[in-house]
C-alpha positions in Angstrom: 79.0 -35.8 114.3 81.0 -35.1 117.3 84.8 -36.7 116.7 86.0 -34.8 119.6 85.8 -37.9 122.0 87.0 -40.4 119.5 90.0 -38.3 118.8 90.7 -38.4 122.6 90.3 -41.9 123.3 92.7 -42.6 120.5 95.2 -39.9 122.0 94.9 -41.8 125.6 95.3 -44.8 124.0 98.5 -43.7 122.6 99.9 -42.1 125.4 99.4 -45.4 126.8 101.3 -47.4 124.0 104.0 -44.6 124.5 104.5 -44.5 127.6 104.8 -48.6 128.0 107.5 -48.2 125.3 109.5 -46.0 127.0 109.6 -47.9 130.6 110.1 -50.6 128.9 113.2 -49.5 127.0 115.1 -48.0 129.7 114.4 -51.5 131.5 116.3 -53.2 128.3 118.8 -50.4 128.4 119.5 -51.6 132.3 119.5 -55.6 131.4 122.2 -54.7 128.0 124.5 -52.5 130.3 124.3 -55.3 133.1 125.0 -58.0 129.7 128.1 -55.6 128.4 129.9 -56.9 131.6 129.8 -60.3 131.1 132.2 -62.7 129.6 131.9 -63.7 126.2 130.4 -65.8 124.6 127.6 -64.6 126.6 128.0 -60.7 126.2 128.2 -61.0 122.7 125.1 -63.0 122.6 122.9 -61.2 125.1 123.9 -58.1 123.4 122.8 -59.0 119.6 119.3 -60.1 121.7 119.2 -56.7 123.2 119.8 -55.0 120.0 117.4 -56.7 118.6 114.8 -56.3 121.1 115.4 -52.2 122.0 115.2 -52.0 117.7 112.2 -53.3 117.6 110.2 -52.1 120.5 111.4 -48.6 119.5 110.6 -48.8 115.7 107.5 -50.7 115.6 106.0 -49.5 119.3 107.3 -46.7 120.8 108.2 -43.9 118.0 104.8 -44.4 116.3 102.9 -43.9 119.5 104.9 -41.0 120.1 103.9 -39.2 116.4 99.8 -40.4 116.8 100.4 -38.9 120.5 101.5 -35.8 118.8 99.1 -35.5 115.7 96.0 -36.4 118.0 97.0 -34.0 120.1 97.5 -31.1 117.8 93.9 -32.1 116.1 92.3 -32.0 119.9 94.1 -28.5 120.3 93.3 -27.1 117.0 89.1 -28.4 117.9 89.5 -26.5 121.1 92.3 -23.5 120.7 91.0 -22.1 124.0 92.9 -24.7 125.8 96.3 -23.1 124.6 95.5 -20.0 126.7 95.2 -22.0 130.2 98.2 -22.1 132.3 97.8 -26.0 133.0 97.7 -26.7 129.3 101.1 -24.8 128.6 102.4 -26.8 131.8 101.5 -29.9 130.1 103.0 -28.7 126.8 105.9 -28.4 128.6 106.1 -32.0 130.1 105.0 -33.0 126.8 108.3 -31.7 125.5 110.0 -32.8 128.0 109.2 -36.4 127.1 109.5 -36.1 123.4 113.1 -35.1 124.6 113.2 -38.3 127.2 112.6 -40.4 123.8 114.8 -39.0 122.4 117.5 -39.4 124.1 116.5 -43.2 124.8 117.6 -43.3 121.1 120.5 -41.9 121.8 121.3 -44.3 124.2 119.9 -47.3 122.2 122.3 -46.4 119.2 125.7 -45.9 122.0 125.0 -49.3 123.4 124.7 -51.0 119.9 128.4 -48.8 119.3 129.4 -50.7 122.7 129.9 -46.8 123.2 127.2 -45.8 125.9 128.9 -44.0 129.0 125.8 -44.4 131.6 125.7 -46.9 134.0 122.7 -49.3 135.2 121.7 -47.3 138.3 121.8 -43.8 136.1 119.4 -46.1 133.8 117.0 -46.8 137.1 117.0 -43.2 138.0 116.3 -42.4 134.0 113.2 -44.5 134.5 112.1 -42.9 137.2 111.9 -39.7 135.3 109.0 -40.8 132.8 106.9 -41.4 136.0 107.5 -38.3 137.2 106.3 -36.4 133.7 103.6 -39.3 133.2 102.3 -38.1 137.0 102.8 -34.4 136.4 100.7 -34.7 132.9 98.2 -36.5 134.7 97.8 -34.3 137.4 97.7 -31.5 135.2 95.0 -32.6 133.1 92.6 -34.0 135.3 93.2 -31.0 138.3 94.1 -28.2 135.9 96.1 -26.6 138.5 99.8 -26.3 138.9 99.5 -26.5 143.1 97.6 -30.2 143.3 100.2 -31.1 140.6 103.0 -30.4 142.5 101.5 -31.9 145.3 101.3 -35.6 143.0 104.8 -35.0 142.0 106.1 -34.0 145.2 104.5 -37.7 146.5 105.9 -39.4 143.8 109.4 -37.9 144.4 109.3 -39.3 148.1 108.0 -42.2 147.1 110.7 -42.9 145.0 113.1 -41.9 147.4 111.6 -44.0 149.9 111.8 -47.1 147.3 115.6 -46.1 145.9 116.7 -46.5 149.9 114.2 -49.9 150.1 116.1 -51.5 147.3 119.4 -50.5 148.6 119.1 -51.8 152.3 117.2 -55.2 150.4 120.6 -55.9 148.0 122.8 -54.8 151.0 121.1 -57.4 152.9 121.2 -60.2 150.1 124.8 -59.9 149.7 125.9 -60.5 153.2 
């Protein structure tokens, strides 16, 4: 029997689970720094809830997703070893890396803000989760293109698109202030 697809569903599915985890992480990061400069009782409060909250989503969600990303990965690799040799598979290693990195140092951050410690603001936490989109694109590109030219062009789109957005948002709260 042919476990070759099965083992790839389940890796996509993963990357999925993964992924969801670590936007929605950074989001709670953004809402606990925005909390740390409030008043108490209500800092105090908030905070315990966030502590809570990033603990659990990082424990029970994120991490594991993370490690069956990884081990279904290695089994697809080690099935088809030929993939290693192709430059858009290395890319993708890469990327991989780099977000295995990005988790990590959401951890980081998770266990600063719990310290009261944490030295990153909210709108370095925006432009943090902007970053998995950009290696969630580039992987994506990479895997279904297998070229590094049509992958640069997704990420170079995404990049302006963001830009485009970052301005959006600033002329919008700008604009609700006065």
């Amino acid at each position: 029997m042919n476990y070759y697809p099965y083992i790839l569903a389940t890796h996509i599915i993963f990357i999925v689970t993964w992924f969801a985890g670590l936007f929605y992480i950074v989001r709670l990061f953004i809402y606990h720094t925005e909390a740390l400069q409030k008043e108490d009782p209500e800092k105090t409060i908030l905070a315990k809830q966030f502590e809570v909250m990033e603990k659990r989503l990082m424990q029970i969600i994120t991490t594991p997703s993370m490690f069956l990303v990884l081990a279904t990965g290695i089994t697809l690799l080690s099935i088809n070893s030929a993939f290693l040799e192709q430059g858009w598979m290395q890319m993708k290693l890469f990327f991989v890396a780099c977000v295995v990195v990005y988790h990590i140092i959401c951890l980081r951050i998770m266990k600063q803000l719990a310290m009261r410690t944490v030295k990153i603001f909210s709108l370095q936490l925006r432009m943090l989760n902007e970053l998995a989109t950009v290696f969630l694109v580039a992987v994506v590109f990479l895997v279904e293109l297998k070229n590094m030219f049509d992958m640069l062009i997704g990420v170079g789109g995404l990049i302006v698109l963001s830009v485009v957005l970052m301005i959006a948002i600033r002329i919008y709260k700008k604009r609700r202030k006065a």
